[in-house]
MARBANU-343370 format. One record per residue (C-alpha): x, y, z negated. Coordinates in nm, 2 decimals. Layout:
<gubas>
guba u=X	v=Y	w=Z
...
</gubas>
This chain:
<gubas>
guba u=1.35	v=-1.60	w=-2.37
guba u=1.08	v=-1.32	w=-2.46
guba u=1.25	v=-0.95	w=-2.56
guba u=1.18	v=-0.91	w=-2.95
guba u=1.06	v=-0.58	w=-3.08
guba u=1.42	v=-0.53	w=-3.23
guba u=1.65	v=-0.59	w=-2.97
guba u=1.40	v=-0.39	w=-2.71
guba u=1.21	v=-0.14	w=-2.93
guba u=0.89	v=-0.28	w=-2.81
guba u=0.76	v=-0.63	w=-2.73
guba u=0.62	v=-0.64	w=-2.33
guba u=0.47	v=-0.99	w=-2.22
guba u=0.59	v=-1.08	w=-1.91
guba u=0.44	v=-1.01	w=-1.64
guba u=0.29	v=-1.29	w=-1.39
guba u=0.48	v=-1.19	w=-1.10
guba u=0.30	v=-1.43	w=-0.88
guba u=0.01	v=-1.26	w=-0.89
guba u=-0.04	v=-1.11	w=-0.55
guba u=-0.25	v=-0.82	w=-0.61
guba u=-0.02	v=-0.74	w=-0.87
guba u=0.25	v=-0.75	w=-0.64
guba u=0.04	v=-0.52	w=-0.39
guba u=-0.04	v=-0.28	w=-0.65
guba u=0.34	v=-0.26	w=-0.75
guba u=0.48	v=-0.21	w=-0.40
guba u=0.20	v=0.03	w=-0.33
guba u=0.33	v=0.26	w=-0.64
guba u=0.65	v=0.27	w=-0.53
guba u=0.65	v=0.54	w=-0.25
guba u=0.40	v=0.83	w=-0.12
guba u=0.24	v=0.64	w=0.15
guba u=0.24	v=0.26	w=0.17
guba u=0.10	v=0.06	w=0.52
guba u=0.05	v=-0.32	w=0.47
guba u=0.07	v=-0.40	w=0.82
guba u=0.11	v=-0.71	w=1.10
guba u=0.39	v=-0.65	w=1.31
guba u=0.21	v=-0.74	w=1.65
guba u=-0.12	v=-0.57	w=1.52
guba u=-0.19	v=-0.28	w=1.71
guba u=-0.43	v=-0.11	w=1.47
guba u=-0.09	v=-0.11	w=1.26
guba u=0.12	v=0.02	w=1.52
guba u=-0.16	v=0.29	w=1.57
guba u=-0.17	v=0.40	w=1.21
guba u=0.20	v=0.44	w=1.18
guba u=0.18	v=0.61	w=1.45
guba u=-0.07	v=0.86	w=1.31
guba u=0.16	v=0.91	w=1.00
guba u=0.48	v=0.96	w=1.21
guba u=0.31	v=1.24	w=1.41
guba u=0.17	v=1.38	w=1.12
guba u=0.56	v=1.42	w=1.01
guba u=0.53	v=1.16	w=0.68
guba u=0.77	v=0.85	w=0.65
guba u=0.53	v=0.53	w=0.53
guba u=0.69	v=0.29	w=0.38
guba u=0.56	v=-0.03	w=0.59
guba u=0.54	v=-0.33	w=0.45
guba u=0.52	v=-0.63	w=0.74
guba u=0.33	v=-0.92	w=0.60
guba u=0.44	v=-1.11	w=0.88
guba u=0.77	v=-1.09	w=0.78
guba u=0.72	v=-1.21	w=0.38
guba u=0.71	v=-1.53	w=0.30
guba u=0.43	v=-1.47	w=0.04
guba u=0.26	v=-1.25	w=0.29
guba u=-0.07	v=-1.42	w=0.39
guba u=-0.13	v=-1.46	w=-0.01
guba u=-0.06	v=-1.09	w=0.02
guba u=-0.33	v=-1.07	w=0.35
guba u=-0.57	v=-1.26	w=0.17
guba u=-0.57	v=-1.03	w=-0.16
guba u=-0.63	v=-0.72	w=0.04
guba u=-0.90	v=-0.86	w=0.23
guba u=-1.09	v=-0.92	w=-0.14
guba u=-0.99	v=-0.58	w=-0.23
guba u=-1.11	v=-0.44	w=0.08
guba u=-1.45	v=-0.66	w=0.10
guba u=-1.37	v=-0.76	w=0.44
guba u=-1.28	v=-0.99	w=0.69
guba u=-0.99	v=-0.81	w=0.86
guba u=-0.69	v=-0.69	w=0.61
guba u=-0.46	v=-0.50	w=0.77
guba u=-0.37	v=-0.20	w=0.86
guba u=-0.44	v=-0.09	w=0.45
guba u=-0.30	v=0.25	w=0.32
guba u=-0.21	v=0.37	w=-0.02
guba u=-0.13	v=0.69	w=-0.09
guba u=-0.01	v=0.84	w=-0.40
guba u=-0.03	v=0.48	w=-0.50
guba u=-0.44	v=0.47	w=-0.44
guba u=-0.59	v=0.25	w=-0.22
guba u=-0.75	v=0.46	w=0.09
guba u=-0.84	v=0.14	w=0.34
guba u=-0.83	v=0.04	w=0.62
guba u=-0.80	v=0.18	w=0.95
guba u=-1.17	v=0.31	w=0.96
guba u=-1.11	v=0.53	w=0.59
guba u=-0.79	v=0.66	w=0.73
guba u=-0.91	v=0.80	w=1.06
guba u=-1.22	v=0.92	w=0.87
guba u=-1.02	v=1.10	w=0.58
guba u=-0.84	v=1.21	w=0.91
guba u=-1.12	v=1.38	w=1.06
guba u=-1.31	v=1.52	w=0.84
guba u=-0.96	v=1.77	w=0.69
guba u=-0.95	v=1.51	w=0.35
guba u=-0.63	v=1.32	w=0.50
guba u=-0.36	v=1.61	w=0.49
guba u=-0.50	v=1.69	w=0.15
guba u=-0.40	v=1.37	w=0.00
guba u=-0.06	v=1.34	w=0.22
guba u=0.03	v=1.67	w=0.00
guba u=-0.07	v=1.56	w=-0.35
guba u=0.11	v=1.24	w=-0.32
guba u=0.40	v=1.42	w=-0.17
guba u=0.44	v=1.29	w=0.14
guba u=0.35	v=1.63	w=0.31
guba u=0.52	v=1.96	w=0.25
guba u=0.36	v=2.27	w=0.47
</gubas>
């Protein structure tokens, strides 16, 4: 049964919750910093590990361990335009990419920036 406009103030369609990149987008919102990751990838475990040091909490999200996750896998690899998904980074709910964008933002100063205005970073 839909929500009328006067029970709910407004009318919203639902939403097709489904829809994996809508699902991606939505869990990516959620915190500061968000890592799609494979647990036994270790470009994941390296990228976590980058955050830990750096003193921020990601929240990870283990496709391995999702029943929908290769649907999830196969979205990002679209979004990204490449043949290898994971590790993938949000911040501040905006896609950064994969490994290769995060060690870049990381070296050229751009990273800590980011880590701050999403509010994963506090000095």
């Amino acid at each position: 049964m839909y929500q009328t406009e006067s029970s709910w103030g407004s009318y919203m369609p639902p939403r097709n919750v489904g829809d994996p990149l809508e699902r991606i987008e939505r869990l990516a919102s959620e915190n500061a910093v968000v890592i799609f990751s494979i647990s036994t990838c270790c470009m994941c475990h390296a990228i976590k590990r980058l955050f830990c040091g750096m003193g921020v909490h990601p929240t990870v999200h283990e496709l391995d361990e999702d029943p929908r996750g290769k649907e999830m896998e196969k979205a990002l690899m679209r979004l990204l335009g490449s043949s290898s998904a994971v590790p993938v980074v949000f911040i501040g709910g905006k896609l950064v990419g994969a490994m290769d964008r995060v060690m870049a933002s990381h070296i050229n100063g751009t990273l800590v920036p980011l880590l701050k205005e999403a509010g994963a970073l506090w000095l």
